[in-house]
C-alpha positions in Angstrom: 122.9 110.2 93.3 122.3 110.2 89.7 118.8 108.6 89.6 115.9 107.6 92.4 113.9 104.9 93.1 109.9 105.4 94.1 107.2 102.4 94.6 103.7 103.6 93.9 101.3 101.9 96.8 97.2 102.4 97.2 96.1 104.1 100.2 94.0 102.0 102.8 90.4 101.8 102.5 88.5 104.9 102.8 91.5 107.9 102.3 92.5 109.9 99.7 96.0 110.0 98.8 96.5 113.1 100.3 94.5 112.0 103.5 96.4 109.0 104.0 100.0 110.9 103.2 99.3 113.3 106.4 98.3 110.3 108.5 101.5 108.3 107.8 103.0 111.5 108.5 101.1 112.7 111.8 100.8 109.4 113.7 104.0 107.4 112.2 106.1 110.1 111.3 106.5 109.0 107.6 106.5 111.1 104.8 105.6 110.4 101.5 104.2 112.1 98.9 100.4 112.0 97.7 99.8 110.8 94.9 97.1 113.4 93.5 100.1 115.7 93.4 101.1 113.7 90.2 98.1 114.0 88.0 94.4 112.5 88.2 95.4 109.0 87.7 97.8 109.5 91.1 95.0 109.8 93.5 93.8 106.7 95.5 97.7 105.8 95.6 101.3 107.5 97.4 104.7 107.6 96.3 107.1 106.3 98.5 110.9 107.4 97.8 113.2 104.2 98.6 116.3 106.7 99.1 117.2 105.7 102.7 119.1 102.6 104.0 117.0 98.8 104.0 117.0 99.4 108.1 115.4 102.7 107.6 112.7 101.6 105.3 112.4 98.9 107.6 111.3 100.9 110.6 109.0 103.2 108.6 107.0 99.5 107.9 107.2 98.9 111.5 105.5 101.9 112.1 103.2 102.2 109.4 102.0 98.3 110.6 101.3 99.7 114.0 98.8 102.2 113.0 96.8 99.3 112.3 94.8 100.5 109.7 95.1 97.5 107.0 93.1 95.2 107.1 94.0 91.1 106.9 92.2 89.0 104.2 91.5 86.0 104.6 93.7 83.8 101.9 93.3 79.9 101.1 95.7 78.4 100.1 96.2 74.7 98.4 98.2 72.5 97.2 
């Protein structure tokens, strides 16, 4: 391809960047890149590369959400 796409995400509570990228990639088998490879202002977030199909992307969320690691807020909403 002639260009890329990447979404810059924080990490979960409690890892750095580089941390969190070799958990995604040891217990879900996604690899992305950390963001403290980027510069100072890169750490505390990853780089995910959306280069792979919407099906693909779809099953690395799957298996990202089954680590369980995010927590759920509470959110309120009114009308």
């Amino acid at each position: 391809p002639k260009g890329s796409f990447f979404a810059w995400l924080p990490v979960a509570d409690g890892y750095t960047s580089e941390q969190f990228a070799d958990l995604l990639l040891d217990k879900a088998d996604v690899a992305v890149a950390a963001g403290n490879g980027f510069g100072e202002y890169g750490e505390g977030y990853i780089r995910v590369g959306l280069l792979v199909s919407e099906d693909r992307l779809t099953e690395a969320i799957s298996r990202i959400e089954k680590l369980n690691i995010f927590k759920v807020k509470n959110v309120l909403i009114s009308n």
